[in-house]
MARFI-612552 format. One record per residue (C-alpha): residue in three letters; x negated, y, z. Coordinates in steps of 0.2 Angstrom, whole numbers, padded with zeros to 4 digits, always signed. Each point is the difference from the previous one (the first is absolute). Example, Ala and Ser with C-alpha at 12.3 -4.5 7.8 and 13.67 -1.06 7.14 Angstrom:
2
ALA-0062-0022+0039 SER-0006+0017-0003 
//
This chain:
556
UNK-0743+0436+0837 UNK+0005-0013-0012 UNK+0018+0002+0007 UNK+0001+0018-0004 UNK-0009-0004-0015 UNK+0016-0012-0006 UNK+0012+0013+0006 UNK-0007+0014-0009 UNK-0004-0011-0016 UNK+0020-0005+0002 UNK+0005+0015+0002 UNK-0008+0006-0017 UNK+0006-0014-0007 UNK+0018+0005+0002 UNK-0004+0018-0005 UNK-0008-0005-0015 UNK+0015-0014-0005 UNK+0013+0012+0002 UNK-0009+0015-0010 UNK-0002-0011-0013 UNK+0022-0006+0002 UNK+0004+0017+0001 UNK-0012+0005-0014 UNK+0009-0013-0012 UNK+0018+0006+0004 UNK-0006+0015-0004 UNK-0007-0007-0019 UNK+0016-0008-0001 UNK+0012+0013+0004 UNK-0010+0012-0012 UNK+0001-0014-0014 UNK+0020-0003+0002 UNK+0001+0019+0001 UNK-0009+0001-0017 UNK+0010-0014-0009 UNK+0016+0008+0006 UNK-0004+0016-0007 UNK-0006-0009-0017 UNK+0012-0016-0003 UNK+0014+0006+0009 UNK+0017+0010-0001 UNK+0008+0010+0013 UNK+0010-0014+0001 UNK-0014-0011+0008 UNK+0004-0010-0013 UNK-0015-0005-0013 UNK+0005-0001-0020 UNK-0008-0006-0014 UNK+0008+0012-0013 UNK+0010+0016+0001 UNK+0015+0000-0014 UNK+0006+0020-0005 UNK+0016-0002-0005 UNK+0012-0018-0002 UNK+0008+0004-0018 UNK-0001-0015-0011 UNK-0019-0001+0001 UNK-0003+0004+0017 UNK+0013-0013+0006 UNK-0003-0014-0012 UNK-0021+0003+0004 UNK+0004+0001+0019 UNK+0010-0018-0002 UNK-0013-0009-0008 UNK-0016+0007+0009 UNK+0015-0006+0016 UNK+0000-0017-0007 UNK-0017-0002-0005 UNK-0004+0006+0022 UNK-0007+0018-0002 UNK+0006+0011+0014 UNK+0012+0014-0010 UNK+0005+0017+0005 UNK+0013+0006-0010 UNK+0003+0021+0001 UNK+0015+0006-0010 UNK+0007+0016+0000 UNK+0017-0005+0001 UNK+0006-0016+0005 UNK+0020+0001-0006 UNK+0004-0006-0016 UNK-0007+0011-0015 UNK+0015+0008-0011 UNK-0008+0004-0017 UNK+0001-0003-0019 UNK-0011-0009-0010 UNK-0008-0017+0006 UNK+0016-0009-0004 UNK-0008-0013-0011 UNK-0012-0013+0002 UNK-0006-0008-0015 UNK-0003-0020-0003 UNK-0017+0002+0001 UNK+0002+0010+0020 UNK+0012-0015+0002 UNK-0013-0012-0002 UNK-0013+0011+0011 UNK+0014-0002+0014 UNK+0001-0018-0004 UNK-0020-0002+0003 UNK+0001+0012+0019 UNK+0014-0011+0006 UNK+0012+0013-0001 UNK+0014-0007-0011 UNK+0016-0011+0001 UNK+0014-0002+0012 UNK-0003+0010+0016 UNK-0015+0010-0006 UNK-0002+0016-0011 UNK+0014+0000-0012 UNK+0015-0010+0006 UNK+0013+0008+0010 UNK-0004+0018-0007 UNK+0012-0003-0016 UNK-0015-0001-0011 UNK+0006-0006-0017 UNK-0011-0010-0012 UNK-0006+0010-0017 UNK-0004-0012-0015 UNK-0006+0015-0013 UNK+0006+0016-0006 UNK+0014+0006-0013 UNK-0005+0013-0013 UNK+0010+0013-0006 UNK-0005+0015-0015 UNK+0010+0008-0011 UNK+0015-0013+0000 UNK-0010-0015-0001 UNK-0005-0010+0013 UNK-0011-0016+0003 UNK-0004-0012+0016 UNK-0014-0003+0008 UNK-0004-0017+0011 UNK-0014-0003+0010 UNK-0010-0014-0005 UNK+0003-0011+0015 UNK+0001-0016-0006 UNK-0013-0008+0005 UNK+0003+0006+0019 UNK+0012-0006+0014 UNK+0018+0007-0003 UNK-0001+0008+0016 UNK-0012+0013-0009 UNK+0007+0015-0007 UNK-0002+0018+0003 UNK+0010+0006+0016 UNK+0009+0016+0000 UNK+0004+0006+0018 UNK+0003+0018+0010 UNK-0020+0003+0004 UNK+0007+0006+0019 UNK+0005-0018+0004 UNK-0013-0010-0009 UNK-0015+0010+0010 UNK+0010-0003+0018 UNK+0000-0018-0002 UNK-0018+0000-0005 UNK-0002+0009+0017 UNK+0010-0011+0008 UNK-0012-0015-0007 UNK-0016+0009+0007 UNK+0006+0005+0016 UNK+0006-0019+0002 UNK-0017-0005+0003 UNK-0007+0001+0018 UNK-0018+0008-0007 UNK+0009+0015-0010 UNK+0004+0016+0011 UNK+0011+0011-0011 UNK+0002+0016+0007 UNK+0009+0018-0005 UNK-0013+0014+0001 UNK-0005+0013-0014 UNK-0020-0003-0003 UNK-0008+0018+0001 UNK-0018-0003-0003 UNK-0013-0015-0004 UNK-0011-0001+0014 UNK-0018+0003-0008 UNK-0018-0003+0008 UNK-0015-0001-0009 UNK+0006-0001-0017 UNK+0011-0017+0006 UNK+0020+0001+0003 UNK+0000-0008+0018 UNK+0019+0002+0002 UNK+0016+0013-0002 UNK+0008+0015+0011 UNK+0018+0000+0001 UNK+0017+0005+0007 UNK+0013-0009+0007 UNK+0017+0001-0003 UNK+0000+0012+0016 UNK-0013+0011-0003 UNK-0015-0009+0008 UNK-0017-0001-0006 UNK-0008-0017-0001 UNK-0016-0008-0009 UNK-0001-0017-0006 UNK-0015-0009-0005 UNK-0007-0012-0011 UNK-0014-0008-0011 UNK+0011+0005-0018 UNK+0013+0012+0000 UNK+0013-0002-0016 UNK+0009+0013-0007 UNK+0016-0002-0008 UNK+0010+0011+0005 UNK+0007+0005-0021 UNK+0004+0012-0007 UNK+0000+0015+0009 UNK-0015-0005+0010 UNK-0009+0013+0010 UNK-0017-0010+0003 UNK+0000-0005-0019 UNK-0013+0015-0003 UNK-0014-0006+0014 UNK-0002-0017-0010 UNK+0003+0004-0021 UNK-0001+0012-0012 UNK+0019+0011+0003 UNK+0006+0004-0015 UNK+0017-0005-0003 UNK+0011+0005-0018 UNK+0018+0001+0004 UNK+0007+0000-0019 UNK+0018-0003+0001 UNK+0013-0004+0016 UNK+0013-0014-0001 UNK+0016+0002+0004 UNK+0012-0012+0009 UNK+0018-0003+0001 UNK+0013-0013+0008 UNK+0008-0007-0014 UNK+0018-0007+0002 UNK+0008-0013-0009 UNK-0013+0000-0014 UNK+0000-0017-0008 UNK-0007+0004-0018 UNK-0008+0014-0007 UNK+0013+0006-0012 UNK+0009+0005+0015 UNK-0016+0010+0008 UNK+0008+0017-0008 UNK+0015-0001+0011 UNK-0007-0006+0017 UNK-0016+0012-0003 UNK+0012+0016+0000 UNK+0011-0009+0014 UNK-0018+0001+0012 UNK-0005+0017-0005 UNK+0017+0008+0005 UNK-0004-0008+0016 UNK-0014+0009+0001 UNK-0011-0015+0009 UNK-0015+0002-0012 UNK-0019-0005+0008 UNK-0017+0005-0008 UNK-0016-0009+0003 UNK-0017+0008-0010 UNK-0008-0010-0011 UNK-0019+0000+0007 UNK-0015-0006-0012 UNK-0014-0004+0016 UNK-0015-0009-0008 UNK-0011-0009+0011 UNK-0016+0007+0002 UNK-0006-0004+0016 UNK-0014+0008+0011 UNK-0007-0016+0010 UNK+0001+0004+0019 UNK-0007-0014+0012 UNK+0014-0005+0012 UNK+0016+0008-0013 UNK+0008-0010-0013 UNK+0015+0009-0012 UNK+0015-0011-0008 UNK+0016+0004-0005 UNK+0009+0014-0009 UNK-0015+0011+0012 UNK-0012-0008-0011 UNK+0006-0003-0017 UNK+0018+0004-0008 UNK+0005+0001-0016 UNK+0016+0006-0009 UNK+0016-0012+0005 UNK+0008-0002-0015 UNK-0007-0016-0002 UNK+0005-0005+0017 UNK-0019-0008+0004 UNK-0004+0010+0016 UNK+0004-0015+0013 UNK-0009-0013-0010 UNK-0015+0011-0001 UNK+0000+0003+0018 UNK+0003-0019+0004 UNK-0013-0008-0011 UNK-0012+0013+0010 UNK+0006-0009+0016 UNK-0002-0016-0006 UNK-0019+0003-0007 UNK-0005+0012+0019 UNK+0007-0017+0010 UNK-0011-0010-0013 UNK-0016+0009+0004 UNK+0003+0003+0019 UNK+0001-0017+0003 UNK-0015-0007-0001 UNK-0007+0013+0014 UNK+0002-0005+0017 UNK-0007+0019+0006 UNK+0004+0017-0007 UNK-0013+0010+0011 UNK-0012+0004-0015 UNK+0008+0013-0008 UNK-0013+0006-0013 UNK-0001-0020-0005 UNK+0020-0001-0002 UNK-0001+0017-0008 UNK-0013-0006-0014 UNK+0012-0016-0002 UNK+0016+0006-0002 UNK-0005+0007-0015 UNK+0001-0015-0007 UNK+0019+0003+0004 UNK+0000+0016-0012 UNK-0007-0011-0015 UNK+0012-0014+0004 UNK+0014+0008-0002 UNK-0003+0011-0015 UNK+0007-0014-0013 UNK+0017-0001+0008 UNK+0004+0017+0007 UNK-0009+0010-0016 UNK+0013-0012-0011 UNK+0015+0008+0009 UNK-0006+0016+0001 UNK-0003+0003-0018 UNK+0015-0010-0005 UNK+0012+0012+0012 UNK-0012+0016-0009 UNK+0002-0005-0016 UNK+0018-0004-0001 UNK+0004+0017+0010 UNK-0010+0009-0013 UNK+0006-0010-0013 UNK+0020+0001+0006 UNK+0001+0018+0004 UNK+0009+0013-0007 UNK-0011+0011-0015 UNK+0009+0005-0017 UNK-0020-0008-0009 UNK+0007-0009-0014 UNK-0013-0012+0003 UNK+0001-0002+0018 UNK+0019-0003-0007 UNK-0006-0017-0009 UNK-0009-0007+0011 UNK+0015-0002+0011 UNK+0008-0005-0014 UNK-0013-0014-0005 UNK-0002-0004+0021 UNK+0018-0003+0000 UNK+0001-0010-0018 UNK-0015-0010+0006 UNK+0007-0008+0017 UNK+0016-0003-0009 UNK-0010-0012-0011 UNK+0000-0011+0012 UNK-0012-0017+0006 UNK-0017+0005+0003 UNK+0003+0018-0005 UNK+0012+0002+0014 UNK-0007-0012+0011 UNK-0018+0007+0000 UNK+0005+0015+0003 UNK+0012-0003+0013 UNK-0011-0012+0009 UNK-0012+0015+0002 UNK+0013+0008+0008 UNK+0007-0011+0012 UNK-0015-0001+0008 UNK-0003-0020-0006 UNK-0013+0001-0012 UNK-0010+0018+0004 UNK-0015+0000-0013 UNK-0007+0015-0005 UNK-0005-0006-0018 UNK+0017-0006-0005 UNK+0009+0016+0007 UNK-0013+0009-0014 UNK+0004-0013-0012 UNK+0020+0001+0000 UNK-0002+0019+0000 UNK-0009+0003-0014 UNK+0010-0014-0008 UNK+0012+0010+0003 UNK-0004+0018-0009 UNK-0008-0012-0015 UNK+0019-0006+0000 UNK+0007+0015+0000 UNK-0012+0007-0015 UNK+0006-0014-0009 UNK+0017+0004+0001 UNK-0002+0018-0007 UNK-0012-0008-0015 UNK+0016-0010-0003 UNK+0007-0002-0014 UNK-0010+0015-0009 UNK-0014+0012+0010 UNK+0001+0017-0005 UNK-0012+0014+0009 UNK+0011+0004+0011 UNK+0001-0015+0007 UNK-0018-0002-0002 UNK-0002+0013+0012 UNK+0012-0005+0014 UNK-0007-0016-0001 UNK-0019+0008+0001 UNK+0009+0010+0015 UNK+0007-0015+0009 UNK-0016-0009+0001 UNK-0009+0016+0004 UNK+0013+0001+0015 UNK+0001-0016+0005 UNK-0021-0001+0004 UNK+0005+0018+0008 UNK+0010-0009+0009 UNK-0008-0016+0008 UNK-0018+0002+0001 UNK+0000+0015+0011 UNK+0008-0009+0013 UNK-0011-0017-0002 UNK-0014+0016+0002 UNK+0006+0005+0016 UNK+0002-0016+0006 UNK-0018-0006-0004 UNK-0005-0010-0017 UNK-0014-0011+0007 UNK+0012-0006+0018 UNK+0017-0002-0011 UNK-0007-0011-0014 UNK-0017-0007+0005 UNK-0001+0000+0019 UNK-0012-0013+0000 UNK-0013+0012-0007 UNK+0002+0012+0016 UNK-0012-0007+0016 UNK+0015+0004+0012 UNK+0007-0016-0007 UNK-0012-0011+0008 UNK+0001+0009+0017 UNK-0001-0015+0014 UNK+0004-0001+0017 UNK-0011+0010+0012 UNK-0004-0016+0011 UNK-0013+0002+0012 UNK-0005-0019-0005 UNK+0006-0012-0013 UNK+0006-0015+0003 UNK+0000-0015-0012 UNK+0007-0016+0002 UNK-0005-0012-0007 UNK+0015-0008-0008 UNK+0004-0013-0004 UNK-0008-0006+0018 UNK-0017-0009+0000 UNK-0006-0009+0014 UNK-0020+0004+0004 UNK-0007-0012+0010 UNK-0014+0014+0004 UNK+0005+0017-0005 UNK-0015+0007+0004 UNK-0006-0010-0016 UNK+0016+0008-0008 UNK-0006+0015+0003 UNK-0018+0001-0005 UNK+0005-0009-0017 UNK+0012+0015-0004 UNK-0014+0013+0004 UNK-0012-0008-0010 UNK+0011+0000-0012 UNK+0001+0020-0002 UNK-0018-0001-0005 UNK+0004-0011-0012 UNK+0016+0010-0008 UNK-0009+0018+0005 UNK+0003+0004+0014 UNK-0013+0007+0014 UNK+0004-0010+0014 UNK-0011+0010+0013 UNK+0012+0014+0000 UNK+0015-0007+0005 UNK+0005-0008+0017 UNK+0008-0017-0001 UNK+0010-0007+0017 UNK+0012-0014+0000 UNK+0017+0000+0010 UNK+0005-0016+0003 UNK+0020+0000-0002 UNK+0000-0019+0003 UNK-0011-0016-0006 UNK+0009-0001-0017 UNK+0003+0018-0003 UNK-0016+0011+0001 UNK-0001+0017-0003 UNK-0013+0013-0008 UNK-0002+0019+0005 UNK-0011+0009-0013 UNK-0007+0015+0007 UNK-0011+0015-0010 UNK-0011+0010+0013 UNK+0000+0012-0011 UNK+0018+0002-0001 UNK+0011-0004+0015 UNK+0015-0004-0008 UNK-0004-0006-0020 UNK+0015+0001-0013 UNK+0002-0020-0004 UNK+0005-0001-0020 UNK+0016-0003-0007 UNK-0002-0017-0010 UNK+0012-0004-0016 UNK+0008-0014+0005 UNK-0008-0016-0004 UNK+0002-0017+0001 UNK-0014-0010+0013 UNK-0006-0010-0017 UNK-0003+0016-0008 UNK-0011+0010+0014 UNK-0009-0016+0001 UNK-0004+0001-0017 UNK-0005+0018+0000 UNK-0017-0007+0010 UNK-0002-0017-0008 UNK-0002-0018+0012 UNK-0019-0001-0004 UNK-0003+0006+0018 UNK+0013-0015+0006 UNK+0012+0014+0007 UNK+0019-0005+0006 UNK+0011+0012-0009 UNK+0005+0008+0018 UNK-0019+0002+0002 UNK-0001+0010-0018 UNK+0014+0010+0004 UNK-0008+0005+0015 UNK-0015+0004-0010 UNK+0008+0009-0015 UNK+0009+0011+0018 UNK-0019+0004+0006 UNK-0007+0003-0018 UNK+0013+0015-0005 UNK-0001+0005+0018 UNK-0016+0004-0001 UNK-0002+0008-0017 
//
């Protein structure tokens, strides 16, 4: 009996093991299934963001989130090189944004496309005529604007991303954004041969200008087209005075292009998982020539921000965070924008006698040269992008001009046009600084986006300059006595250490009753300083008050 007895029990024994194997293949298979269907392409391959579109901001982003080790997969409708107008010149201040991506000098971006350097402008009105430099002595000599054909520049920036092993660049026309729950989980779209694909990822960015189709699912889609340009080849044009003859030479050649000029303000509708940039998000009229600086200061801030998360999986987090990117960027891009409205307003053609003189004082003004020149032209290039002196120089500029009809003797008439000209120049601007938003443009520190942190399920602080403990533990309990001592209740958060090494501890705050707390953006300050905001009565190092100063505004 107890030999039957072992058999059986052996028997069950083997049943039960293997039940219980093939019950956890089963739990395994189920759980690669459902990350494939969530993380992953079609392509097997996982990715960390989807790029729609590789112009000049999809290319430049996709090589820096490349570089900094995210996972890219770069959609572009057509992969050949582009064969536009406009987007021929890059000013000194894109240059320097180039500079900062790692995308300038000898065998990147601009060499070898017979880019030529631009040092500032040359006006011309009514048979006078004036220069205008860039203020760029107090930069490199290699800085100056870059005038380039826009085809070649964007296929070597493609050429830059597709370089790097972690960038998959592919041609394929992006027909929808793939949508669940409220949260972008990824795009539908066609290969160059017809095929329908999906791709998926944690953020989807959609920069894929102009003409975008997917523009209307992520901001508001009004667009203004209030003028086209039109382009020509130029031959053997050295100087202006010349431009009659070789203008009438190309028209008989009949090889004239037209681009429309589109005014598309950014007025985004937050969606978790999408992110706009680039002429799909924001464009402004090109006379100023600031589109590619715009769109590659918004690369450079995006990489800033993404780099501090190691994961993208909460979308509703990253969603509530990057509108920290919106406020960000008002300053420099609302600059441009206005500049490039105003100047199109101000430069176009209208029979206003008072319209009339404030071209003339615009043009009078710059030719007075030094700071009213330089201010004006620094604004410009891209160099020094402030919203208050833009306001500033332009008013300057129509109290200029009604001095100059006051001059030598007033007379109503004059009176009036000069009445006018200030009545049109505030017609003029402040729409524009309207549409682009007051607060953002010339106080974005009084918008909450712009304290907007990294969604981090813990925070980490380390405690630098490194501190050896002999007992941590007694580290520990000083630091959460001191949050009842700076006010603080220390019950409701969870304190756990994670030892990095002996010299180098580490602290993770937590809040139970919030997963993943916002930690605040300090104003730089010296270790002397944070120290002195708590005092040394409590005989606290000044990495000890720091930390403390951390947990005091993190809990308020």
């Amino acid at each position: 009996m107890v030999a039957l007895g072992a058999v059986i029990a052996t028997l069950l024994g083997f049943a039960l093991f293997y039940g219980l194997k093939g019950k956890k293949k089963s739990i395994d298979s189920s759980m690669k299934s459902s990350e494939n269907r969530i993380c992953k392409s079609d392509s097997g391959k996982s990715t960390d963001i989807i790029i729609v579109g590789a112009g000049v901001a999809g290319s430049a982003l996709a090589y820096t989130l490349g570089k900094d080790g995210r996972r890219v997969h770069v959609i572009e409708r057509d992969l050949r090189q582009p064969d536009r107008i406009v987007g021929e010149l890059l000013q000194p201040g894109g240059y320097l944004k180039l500079v900062e991506l790692g995308l300038e000098g000898k065998l990147y971006c601009v060499s070898d496309i017979d880019a030529q350097n631009v040092y500032g402008y040359a006006l011309y009105k009514d048979g006078k005529s004036t220069k205008l430099s860039y203020p760029l002595g107090s930069f490199n000599s290699n800085v100056a604007g870059r005038s380039f054909h826009h085809g070649r520049f964007v296929q070597r920036m493609r050429e830059k991303a597709a370089s790097l092993p972690n960038v998959r660049m592919e041609q394929g026309t992006v027909t929808s954004l793939l949508e669940r729950n409220g949260t972008i989980k990824g795009v539908e779209y066609k290969t160059k041969t017809g095929e329908k694909h999906t791709a998926y990822a944690p953020l989807t960015v959609v920069c894929d200008g102009c003409c975008s189709n997917l523009r209307r699912n992520l901001c508001n889609p009004k667009v203004e087209i209030p003028s086209c340009f039109v382009g020509l080849a130029l031959e053997n044009c050295i100087i202006p005075h010349e431009l009659q003859t070789a203008f009438i030479s190309a028209t008989e050649k009949g090889n004239m292009r037209t681009m429309p000029n589109r005014n598309m303000p950014a007025a985004p509708y937050p969606t978790p998982g999408a992110l706009l940039m680039g002429d799909a998000f924001n464009m402004r009229h090109p006379l100023t020539g600031g589109g590619m600086t715009v769109a590659l200061s918004d690369v450079i801030l995006l990489r800033d921000l993404l780099r501090p998360l190691h994961s993208l999986d909460n979308a509703y987090s990253l969603c509530k965070y990057f509108e920290s990117f919106y406020t960000l960027r008002k300053p420099v891009a609302s600059t441009i924008n206005t500049l490039a409205g105003a100047l199109y307003k101000v430069f176009s053609a209208s029979s206003d006698p008072a319209r009339e003189e404030i071209r003339q004082a615009c043009f009078d003004y710059l030719r007075l040269g030094g700071v009213f020149s330089s201010g004006p032209i620094s604004i410009l290039s891209g160099l020094n992008p402030r919203p208050l002196g833009l306001v500033l120089h332009f008013f300057t500029v129509a109290v200029y001009g009604v001095g100059r009809l006051l001059i030598p003797f007033p007379s109503p008439k004059r009176l009036w046009i000069g009445a006018r000209l200030i009545s049109d120049a505030s017609g003029i601007i402040f729409p524009i600084i309207k549409a682009e938003g007051i607060t953002q443009m010339f106080f974005p520190v009084a918008v909450p986006a712009y304290y907007r942190a990294p969604p981090v399920k813990g925070i980490q602080i380390a405690l630098a300059p490194p501190i050896l403990y002999e007992d941590l533990t007694a580290f520990i309990e000083k630091l959460v006595s001191l949050t009842d001592l700076i006010g603080c209740k220390s019950e409701d958060h969870e304190l756990n250490t994670n030892i990095a090494s002996p010299l180098s501890p580490s602290l993770e705050l937590k809040n139970e009753a919030n997963d993943s707390p916002a930690p605040p953006r300090f104003p730089p300050k010296s270790n002397l300083e944070v120290a002195s905001d708590f005092g040394h009565e409590d005989n606290l190092t000044v990495a000890e008050a720091y930390r403390c100063r951390f947990i005091k505004e993190t809990c308020e």
